[in-house]
N, C-alpha and C positions, 0 to 999 in steps of 0.2 A: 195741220188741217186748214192753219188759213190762206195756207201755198195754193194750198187746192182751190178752195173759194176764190182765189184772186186768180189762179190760174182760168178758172170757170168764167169769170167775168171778162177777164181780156179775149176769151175766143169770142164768147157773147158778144160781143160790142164788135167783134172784128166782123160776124155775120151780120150785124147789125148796119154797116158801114156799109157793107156788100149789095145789100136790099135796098137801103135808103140813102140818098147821099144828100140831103137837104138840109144843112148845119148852117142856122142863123148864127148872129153876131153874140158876144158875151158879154155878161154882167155881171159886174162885183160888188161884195156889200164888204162893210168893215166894221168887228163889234167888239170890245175890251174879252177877255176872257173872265171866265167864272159869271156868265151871267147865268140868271134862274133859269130854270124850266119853263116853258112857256113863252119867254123873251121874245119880240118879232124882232127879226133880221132886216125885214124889208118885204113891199107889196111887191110879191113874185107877178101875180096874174097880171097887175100893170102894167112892171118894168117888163115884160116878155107881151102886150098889147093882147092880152088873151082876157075874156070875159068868165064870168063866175061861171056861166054853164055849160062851157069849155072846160072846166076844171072837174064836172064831172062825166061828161058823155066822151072829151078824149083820157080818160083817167090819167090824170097828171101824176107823175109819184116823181120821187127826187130817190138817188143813188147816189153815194159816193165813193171815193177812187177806193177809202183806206178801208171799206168795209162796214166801218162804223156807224151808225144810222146818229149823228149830232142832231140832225136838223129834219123838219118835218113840213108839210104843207096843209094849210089852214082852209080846209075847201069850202066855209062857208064865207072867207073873207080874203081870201087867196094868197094869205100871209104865210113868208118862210120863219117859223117859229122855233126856238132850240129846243129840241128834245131830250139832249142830255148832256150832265156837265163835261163844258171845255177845257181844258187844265194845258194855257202856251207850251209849258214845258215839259209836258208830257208826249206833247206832240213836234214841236220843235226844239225842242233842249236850247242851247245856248244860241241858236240861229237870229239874229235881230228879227227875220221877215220869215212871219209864218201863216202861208196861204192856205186854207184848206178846199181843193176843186169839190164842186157838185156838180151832176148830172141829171136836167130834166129833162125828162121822157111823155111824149103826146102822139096819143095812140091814132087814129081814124082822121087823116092819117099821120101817119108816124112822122114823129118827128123829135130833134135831141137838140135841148138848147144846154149851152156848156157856163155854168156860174162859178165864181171863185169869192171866199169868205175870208176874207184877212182876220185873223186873232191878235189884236193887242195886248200887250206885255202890262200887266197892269204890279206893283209893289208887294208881290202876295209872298215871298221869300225870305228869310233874315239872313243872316250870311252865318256858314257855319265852318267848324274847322274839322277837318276829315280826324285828330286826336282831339278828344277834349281833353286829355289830360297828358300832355307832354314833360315829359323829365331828361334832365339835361345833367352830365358830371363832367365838372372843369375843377381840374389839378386847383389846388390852392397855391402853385408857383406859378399861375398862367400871368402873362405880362397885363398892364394895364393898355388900355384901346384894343384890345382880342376881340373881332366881332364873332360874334356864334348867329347862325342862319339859324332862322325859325321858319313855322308851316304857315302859308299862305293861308286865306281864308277861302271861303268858296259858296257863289251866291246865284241860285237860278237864275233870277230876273237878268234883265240885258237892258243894255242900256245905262241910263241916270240909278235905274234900278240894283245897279250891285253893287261890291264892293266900293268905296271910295278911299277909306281911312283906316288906318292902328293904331287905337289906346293901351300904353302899359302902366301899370301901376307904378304910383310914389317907389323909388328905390334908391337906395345910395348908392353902391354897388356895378346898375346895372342902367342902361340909358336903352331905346328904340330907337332906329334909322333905319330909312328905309332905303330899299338897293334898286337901282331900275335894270330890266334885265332886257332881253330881246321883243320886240313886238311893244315895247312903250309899256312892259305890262313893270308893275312894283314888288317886291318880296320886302317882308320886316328881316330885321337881324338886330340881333342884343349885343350890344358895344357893353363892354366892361371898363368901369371908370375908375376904378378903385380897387388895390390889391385885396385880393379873398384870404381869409386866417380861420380854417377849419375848424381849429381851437374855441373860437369865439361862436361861429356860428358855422354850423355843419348845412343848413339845410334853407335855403333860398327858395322861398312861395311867390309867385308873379302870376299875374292873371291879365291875358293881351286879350283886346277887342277889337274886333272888326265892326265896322262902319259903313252900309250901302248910301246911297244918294236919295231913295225914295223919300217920298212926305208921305206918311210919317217916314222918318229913319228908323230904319230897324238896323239889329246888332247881333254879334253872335262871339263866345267868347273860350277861350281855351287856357286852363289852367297849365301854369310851366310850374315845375319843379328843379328846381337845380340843385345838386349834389358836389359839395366842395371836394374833392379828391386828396386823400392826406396825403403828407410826404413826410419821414419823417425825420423829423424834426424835433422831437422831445423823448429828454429819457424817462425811463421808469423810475418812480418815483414810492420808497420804500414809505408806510406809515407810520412807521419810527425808525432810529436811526440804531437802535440795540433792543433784541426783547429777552426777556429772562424768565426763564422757569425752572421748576422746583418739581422733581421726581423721586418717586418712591422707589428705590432700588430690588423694589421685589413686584413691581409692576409686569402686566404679562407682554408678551411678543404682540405684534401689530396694533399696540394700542397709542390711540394719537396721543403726539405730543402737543404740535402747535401747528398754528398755520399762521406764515408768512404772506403777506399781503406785498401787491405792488401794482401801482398805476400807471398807466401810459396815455398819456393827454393828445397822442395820435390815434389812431382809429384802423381796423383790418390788422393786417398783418403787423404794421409799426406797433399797434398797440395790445398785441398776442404777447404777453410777455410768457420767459419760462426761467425756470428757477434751479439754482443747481447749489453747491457747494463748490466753497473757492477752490479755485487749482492746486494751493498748496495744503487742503483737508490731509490729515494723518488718516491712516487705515485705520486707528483705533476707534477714529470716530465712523468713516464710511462702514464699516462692520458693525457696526450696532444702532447706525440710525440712518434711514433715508428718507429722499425727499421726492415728492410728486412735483415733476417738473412743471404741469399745466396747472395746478391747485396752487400748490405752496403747500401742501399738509407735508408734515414730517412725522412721522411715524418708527415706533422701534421694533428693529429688525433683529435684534442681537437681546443680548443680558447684561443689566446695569450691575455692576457690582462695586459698592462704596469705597471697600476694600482694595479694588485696583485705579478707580479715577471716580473723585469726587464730585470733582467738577469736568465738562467741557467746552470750550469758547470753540462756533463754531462762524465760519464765514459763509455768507451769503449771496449769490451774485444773480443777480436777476437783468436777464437781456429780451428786447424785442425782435422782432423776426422781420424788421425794414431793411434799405440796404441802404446805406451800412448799418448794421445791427448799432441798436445802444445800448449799455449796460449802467448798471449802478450796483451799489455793494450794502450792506448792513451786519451785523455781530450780531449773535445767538448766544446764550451763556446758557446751559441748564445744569442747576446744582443737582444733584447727586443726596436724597437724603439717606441716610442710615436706619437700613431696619435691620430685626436681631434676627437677621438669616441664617447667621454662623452659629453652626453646634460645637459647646464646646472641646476642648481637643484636650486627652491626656497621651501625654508623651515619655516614655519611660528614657531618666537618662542613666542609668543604670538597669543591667539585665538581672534576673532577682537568681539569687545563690539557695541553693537548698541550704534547708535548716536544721541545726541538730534538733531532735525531739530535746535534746534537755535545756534548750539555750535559754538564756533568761531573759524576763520581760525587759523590753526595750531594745532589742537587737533589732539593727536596721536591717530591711529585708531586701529595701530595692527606695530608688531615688527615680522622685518623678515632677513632673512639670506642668499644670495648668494653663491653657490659650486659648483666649478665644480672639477671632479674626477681626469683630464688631469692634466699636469703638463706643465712651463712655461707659455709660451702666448695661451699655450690653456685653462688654468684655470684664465686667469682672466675673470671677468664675467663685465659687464654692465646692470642694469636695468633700464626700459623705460614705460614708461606709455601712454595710448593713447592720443593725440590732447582732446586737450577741456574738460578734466578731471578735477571733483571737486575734487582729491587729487592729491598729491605730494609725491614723495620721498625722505626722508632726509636721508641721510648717516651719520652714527656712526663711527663707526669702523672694521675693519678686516671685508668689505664685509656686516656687519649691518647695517640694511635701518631702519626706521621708517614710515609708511605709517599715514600721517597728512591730515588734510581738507587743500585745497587753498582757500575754497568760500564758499559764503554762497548755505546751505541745503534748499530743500523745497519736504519735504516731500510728498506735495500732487501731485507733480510730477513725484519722482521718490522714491519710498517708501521703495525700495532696490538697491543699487548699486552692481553689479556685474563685480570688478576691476579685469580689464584682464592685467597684469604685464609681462613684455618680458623680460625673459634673454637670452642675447647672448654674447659669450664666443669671443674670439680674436684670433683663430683658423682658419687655412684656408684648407677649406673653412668653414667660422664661422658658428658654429650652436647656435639652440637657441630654446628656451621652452616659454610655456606662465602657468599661474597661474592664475586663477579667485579667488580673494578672497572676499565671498558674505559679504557685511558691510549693515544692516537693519539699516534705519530713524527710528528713533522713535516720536511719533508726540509730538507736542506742540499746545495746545489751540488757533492758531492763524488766523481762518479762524470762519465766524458769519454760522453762516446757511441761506441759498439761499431758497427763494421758487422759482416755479417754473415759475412763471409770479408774477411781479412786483403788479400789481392791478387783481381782479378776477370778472365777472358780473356772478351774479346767478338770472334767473329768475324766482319767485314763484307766484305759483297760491292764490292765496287767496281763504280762507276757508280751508285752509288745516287741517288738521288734527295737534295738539299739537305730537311735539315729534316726526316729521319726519325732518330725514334726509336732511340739504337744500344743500348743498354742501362740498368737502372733499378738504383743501389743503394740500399741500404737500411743505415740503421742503428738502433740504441737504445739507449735513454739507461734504465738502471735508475732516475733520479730521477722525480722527482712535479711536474705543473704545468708551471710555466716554464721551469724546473729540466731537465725532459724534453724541452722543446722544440725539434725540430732545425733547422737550417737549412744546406743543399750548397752548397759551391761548389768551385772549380776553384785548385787554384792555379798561378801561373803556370809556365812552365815552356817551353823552348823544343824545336818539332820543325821540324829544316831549317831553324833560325835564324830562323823563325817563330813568334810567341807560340802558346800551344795555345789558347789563346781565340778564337781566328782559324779553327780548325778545328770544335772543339765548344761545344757551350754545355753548359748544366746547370741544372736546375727545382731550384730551391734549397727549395720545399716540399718534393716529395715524391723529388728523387735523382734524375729521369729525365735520361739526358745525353741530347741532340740535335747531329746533324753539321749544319756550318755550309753546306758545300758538297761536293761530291762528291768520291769520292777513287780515285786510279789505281794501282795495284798497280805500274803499272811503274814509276810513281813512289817512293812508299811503302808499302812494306810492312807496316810495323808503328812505333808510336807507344804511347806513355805517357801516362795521364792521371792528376796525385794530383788527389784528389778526399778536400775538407777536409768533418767532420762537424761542427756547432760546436753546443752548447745555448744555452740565451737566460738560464743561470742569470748569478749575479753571486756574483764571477768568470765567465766561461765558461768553459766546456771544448773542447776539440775534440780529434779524433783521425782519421789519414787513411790513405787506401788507396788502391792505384793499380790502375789500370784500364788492361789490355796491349789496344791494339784490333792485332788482326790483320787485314788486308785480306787477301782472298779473291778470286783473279784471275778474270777473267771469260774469254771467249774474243773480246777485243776487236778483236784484232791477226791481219791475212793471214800467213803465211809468207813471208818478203823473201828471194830468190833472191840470194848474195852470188857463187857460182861458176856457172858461168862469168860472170866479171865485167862480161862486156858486157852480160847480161842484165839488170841494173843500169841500163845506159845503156836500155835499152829498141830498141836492132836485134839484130839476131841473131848468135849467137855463131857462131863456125865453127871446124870441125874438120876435120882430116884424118887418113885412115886407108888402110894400102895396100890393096890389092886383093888381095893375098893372105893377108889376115887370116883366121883360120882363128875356127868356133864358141867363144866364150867369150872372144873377144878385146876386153880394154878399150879401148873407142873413148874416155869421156870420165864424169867423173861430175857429178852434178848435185847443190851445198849449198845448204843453205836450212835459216835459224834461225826462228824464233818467239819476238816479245817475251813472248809469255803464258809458263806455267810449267803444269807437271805433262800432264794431260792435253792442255790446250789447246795444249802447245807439242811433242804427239808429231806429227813429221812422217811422211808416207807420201810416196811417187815413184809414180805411173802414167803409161805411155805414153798418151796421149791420141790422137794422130794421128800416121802417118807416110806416107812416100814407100811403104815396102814397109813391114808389121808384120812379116812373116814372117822379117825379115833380124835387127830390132835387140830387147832388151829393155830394162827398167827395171828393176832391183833395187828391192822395196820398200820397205827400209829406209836401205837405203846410197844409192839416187840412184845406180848405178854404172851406166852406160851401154854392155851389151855385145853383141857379135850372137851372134844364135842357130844360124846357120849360118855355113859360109863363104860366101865373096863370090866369085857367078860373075859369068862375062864380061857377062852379058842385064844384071846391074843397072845401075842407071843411076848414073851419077858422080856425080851431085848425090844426095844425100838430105836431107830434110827431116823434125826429127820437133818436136810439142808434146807438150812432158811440166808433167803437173799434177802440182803441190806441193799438197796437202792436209794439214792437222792435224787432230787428232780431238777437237776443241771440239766447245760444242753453243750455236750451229751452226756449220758445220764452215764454216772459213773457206779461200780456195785462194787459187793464184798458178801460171802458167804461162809459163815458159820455152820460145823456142827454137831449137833446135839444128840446125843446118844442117852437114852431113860431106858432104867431097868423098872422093870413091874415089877414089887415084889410084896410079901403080904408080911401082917403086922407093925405096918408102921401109920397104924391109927391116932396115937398123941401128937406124934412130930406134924401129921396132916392137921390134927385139930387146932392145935399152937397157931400153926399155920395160917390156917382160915381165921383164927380171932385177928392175927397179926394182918391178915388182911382187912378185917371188918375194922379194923381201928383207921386205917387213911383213908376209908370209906366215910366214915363217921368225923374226920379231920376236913376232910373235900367236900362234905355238904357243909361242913359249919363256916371253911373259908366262900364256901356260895353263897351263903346265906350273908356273910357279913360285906361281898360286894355289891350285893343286891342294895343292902343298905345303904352302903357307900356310894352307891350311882341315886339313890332316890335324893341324900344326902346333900349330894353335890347341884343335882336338878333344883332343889330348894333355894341350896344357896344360890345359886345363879341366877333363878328366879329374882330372889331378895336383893341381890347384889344388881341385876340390871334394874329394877323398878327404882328406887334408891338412884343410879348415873343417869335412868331419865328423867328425874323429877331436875336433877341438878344440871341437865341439862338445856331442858327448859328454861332455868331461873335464867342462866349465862348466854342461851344462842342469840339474846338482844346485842349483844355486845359484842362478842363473840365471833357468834356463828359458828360456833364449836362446840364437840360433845368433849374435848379434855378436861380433865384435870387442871395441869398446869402446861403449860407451853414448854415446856422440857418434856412433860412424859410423852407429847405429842412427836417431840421430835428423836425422838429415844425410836421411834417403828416406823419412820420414812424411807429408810434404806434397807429393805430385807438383803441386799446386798453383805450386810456386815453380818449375818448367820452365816454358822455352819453345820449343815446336819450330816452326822458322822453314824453308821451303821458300823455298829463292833462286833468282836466274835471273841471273845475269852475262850478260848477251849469250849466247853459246853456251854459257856454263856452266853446269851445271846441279847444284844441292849441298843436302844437307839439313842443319841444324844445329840443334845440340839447346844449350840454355845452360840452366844453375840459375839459379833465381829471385835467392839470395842471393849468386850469382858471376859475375852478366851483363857486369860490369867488367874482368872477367877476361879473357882470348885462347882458354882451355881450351875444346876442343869438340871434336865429329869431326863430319867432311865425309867423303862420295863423290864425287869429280870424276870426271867424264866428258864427254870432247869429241867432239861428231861432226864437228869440223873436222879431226880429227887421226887419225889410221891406226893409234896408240897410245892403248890406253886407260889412262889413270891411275888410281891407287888409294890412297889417303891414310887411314889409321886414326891420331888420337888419343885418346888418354884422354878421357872426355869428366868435363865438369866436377862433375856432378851425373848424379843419376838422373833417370828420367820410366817411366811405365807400358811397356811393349813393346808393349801397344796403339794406344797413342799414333805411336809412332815408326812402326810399319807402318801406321797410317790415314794420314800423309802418306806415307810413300815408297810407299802405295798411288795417291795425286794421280800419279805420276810413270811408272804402269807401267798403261797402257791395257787392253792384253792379256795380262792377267795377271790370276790367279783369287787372292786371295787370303782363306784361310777361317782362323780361328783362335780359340781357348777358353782363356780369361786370370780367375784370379782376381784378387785385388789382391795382393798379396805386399809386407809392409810387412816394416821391420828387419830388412833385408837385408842382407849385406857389399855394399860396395860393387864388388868383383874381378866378383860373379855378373852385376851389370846392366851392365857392364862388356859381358863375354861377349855378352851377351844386346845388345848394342846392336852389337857385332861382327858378330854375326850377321846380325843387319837392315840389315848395310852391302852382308854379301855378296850376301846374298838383291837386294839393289836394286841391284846388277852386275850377280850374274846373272841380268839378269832374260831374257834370251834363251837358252833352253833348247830340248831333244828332247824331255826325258825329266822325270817327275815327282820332286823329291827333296825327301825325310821328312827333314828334319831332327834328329829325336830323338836320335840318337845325336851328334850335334854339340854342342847346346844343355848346356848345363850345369844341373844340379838345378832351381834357379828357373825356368830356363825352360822346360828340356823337360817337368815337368810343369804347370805352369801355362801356356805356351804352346805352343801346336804349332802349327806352318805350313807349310801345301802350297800350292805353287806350279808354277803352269801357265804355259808360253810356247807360242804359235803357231807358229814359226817356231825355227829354227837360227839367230843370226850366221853371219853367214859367215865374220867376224875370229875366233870362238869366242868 
């Protein structure tokens, strides 16, 4: 913009030239700079012979070259007056002469007078230095007399007015001179007088001043800094010459150890020290410790362990990074302390030998060793075995034990020891290890072979087949090996004056006995087998059990018609009867036994055929041969009848008789004979009714009495106790119904059940029920019997014996018993197999005494009435 304006002014003045060319002579004033506002320059109207009212009718104004309006004109006094401040150096800079042209202008007419205003250089300036803060770095080997150039000063004013002079401060060190360069002009420079030593003094402050000429003098100053530049020249410098420390061997990984320290009295790079370990460091120590090259910290890298290096001495080398590098050296030592890190150690120096079960106490079993790694009280060791241990430990020497028996072995208890041994060290806090060392029993022959029940009942069928299978015992042998090995057999022993080897055999591997040949119930019943268990040790052992075979009858046997005895011969019996025999009258009866036993030997009577049916009957049970009607005149004198004998085997096997009756008249006495001889077993069978009637209420009483009595006495004793016996023998006298044996017999028409104890078979002691169907009286025999047996037991045979009979029953075991209860209770099961012909159902309970009316109840059904009752 101000191109423009000046540009605008120069054509101005060129037209202005064009038109007017009337340019009087010039005038110059001359005034100090910076004067005020207002200042007169000089009477313009004067000096230019112009009058005051000339300065308004040709309008006088002033112009000048640079645009600027300085200067103004005073129209009421015609004075050039400053209108605005003048600043030499603003307008002339360093120039000595500095003119400023004015141009006045007078109109009517025109006219241009040309004035020039000199501006005086007046002291307004101090001298200044283009840095005030100069910083200088000279090597601390720089020679002495090294000038170093400094920055000139630099000062508006011109003339007397600027620079003149350079003040440096007091220095030892450092002097100022000044240099003269081209045009007469001067520069300072700093002369060094004295060698520089970093060491002492790093850092040189100076403060130079410049100096103008004006009055007053003014100044201007610039701070130097000087920087000594190291070299170097000193080594690092360790803070001790050995340091030593003390580690815990059970200290973790990257935990500091120490820090090495080291000084360098150079500075920068000379005095960068770094830190290493000496050249000839062993791996054992660079493996477990390192060092921070720029720190000095050393740190563990590895695991201390007391047990491999207690101590380490380690070397130091510490270098600066100058050229040439300087180094120095210092010692490390770090002790190594002992902690109880080692568990103790059991070492077997012997391998442990099996041991006999019989070896006697103090047998070495195995040799062993104690160590531990630690040192002092942390390596003494202690070993310990556990409470109640069959071994011991003896001590030898130097920490050597010997592992020995205390006690007696028994290998079938514990057929390997598995000794768990404790070491523990005297360390705190003590540690401690265990050891299992496995010591195997080895057996010894000292144990028989067991079967597996003392006595065994095997029941056989009769007719069996040669060569089966009757039963398999078993036994074992708690030993090991050979030792366990069984082997059966039979020992001799005679049945029916026959060896028993001759009946059975025996599988001497596995126990199986096998029958030689078939066997007949009506023969033998029942037969003994011992049966030897023996091992293959040395010694042997053996031990034996016997084995009760009960044969089990089959229904092999017809019914043999013994009455009428002709029937026997095989013609025909005959009988006679009068003719006026009246319904119900005994013509004749028909007996007949069966060799078999129980079911198979109950007989039945049916009329098979006759002359008239309508005249005669058969008794079913009794065979009593009577008519149904009287006898009229139409029948015929002869009668004929076939009566079947059946038994209720399965299958039912028969036999038939018969019977041929003549009707004939006058045999009135022989018939009445008759009938008395019948009314008299009539009159015999109600009075044996009558007297068991008795006998049952009898025996209720006493059982009543007899249990009220064991429970008052039971009572007094179940404090103590806790038992309803007697004595502790009677109690174990009924523990093993195992040692019964209940034998169902057959005498020809007898028929009995008998019960014997396992441990009193020798004895005569027993109870029987006889009953004959040959006889018109029935028998009845109650003994004590010798032993007890289940009540179970006793009615599943005398159930063999009662066809038509239901019987149902709920039995627990009932152990340690008195012996009076099973007594009772086997009483009862005699009646109950009497009566076994009944009307009416009868509940037992109130008969049966404690044991058995709650543990057993039995209802009992017959078909039919006896006719005998």
């Amino acid at each position: 913009l101000k191109s423009i304006i000046l540009l605008w002014l120069a054509l101005w003045w060129h037209h202005f030239f064009l038109l007017w060319s009337t340019i009087d002579g010039q005038t110059r004033y001359s005034i100090p700079e910076e004067l005020k506002q207002g200042s007169v320059v000089g009477n313009l109207a004067k000096d230019l012979g112009l009058g005051l009212s000339d300065i308004f009718d040709r309008k006088l104004h002033v112009a000048s070259e640079t645009g600027e309006q300085y200067f103004s004109v005073d129209a009421g006094k015609g004075e050039l007056v400053v209108n605005d401040r003048i600043d030499r150096e603003a307008l002339c800079g360093q120039s000595t002469s500095c003119v400023l042209p004015l141009q006045v202008v007078l109109e009517n007419p025109l006219n241009l007078h040309r004035i020039e205003v000199e501006i005086k250089d007046i002291n307004d300036n101090s001298p200044s230095f283009h840095t005030k803060e100069l910083s200088l770095k000279i090597s601390e080997s720089a020679a002495v007399g090294t000038r170093f150039p400094l920055e000139s000063a630099e000062d508006s004013d011109v003339g007397s007015n600027s620079v003149k002079s350079y003040v440096l401060t007091k220095n030892d060190c450092f002097t100022l001179k000044m240099k003269e360069v081209e045009d007469g002009k001067t520069v300072p420079e700093l002369v060094l007088e004295k060698p520089l030593d970093r060491e002492k003094k790093a850092v040189h402050q100076l403060l130079l001043t410049a100096l103008d000429g004006g009055n007053p003098v003014m100044s201007g100053t610039s701070e130097i800094t000087i920087t000594v530049l190291d070299v170097n020249d000193n080594f690092p410098v360790f803070d001790k010459n050995t340091y030593k420390v003390s580690l815990g061997e059970n200290i973790a990984k990257d935990t500091f150890v120490i820090k090495i320290t080291a000084t360098d009295a150079d500075e920068g790079p000379n005095a960068e020290v770094k830190f290493s370990f000496g050249s000839r460091t062993p791996d054992s120590v660079s493996s477990v410790f390192e060092i921070n090259s720029l720190t000095g910290e050393i740190h563990l890298k590895g695991d201390l362990d007391y047990e491999r290096a207690t101590s380490y001495k380690i070397e130091i080398t510490a270098k600066d990074k100058g050229l040439p590098e300087m180094e120095s050296h210092c010692r490390l030592q770090i002790d190594v302390l002992d902690v109880n890190d080692n568990i103790p150690e059991i070492v077997l120096t012997s391998k442990p030998q099996p041991v006999r079960e019989d070896a006697p106490s103090g047998t070495v079993v195995a040799l062993l060793n104690a160590r531990d790694a630690d040192s002092d009280n942390n390596s003494k060791v202690t070993l310990q075995l556990p409470k109640g241990s069959h071994f011991t430990l003896k001590p030898s020497f130097s920490n050597n034990y010997a592992l020995v028996t205390s006690g007696a072995l028994d290998r079938e208890r514990f057929s390997e020891y598995n000794i768990e041994i404790t070491a523990t060290d005297s360390g705190s806090p003590p540690l401690s290890s265990k050891k299992n060392i496995p010591v195997s029993i080895s057996d010894v022959n000292d144990n028989p072979p067991v079967f597996s029940q003392p006595s065994y009942n095997v029941y056989l069928k009769e007719n069996g087949v040669p060569g089966s299978i009757l039963y398999s015992v078993s036994a074992s042998d708690l030993d090991f090996g050979e030792n366990a090995k069984i082997s059966y057999s039979i020992l001799d022993s005679k049945v029916q004056d026959v060896s028993v080897s001759s009946y059975v055999y025996i599988n001497s591997d596995n126990g199986s006995i096998y029958s030689m040949h078939s066997f007949d119930y009506e023969k033998l019943k029942v037969f003994q087998i011992q049966v030897q268990a023996k091992d293959q040790g040395s010694p042997s052992l053996s031990s034996n059990a016997t084995v009760h075979v009960f044969i089990l009858d089959q229904n092999d046997n017809a019914p043999a018609v013994i009455y009428p005895s002709s029937a026997v011969l095989g013609s025909l019996s005959h009988q006679r009867m009068p003719r006026s025999a009246k319904a119900g009258h005994l013509v004749t009866k028909v007996t007949a036994v069966d060799a078999d036993s129980g079911h198979n030997a109950w007989i039945s009577y049916k009329l098979a055929e006759a002359t008239d049916v309508s005249l005669f009957t058969v008794n079913l049970y009794t065979g009593e041969v009577r008519t149904k009607r009287a006898v009229s005149e139409q029948d015929d004198s002869s009668q004929r009848l076939l009566i079947e004998v059946k038994d209720d085997g399965e299958p039912v096997q028969s036999a038939t008789v018969t019977v041929s009756i003549l009707l004939e008249d006058g045999l009135h006495e022989p018939i009445l004979d008759l009938r008395q001889k019948a009314a008299e077993p009539s009159k015999k069978t109600g009075r044996i009714t009558l007297y068991l009637i008795l006998s049952l209420a009898s025996v209720s009483v006493l059982s009543l009495v007899t249990f009220f009595i064991l429970a008052v006495k039971c009572m007094r004793n179940s404090r103590s106790s806790g038992s309803c016996c007697m004595r502790r023998t009677d109690c174990d006298d009924y523990k093993n119904p195992r040692n019964l044996q209940i034998q169902l017999n057959t005498d020809g028409p007898i028929k009995y059940v008998e019960v014997l104890g396992g441990d009193m078979m020798s004895q005569s002691q027993s109870f029987r029920s006889c009953m004959s169907p040959m006889s018109e009286y029935s028998d009845f025999t109650l003994i004590k019997p010798s032993s007890t047996t289940d009540f179970k037991e006793v009615i599943s045979v005398l159930d063999a014996s009662l066809p038509d009979s239901t019987w149902t029953f709920e039995s627990q075991q009932v152990s340690n018993k008195p012996q009076q209860y099973l007594y009772f209770c086997n009483q009862i099961s005699l009646y109950l197999y009497y009566w076994r012909h009944c009307s009416s159902l009868f509940l037992l309970d109130d008969l049966l005494p404690p044991p058995c009316s709650l543990k057993h109840r039995t209802h009992f059904h017959c078909k039919e009435l006896d006719e005998r009752g």
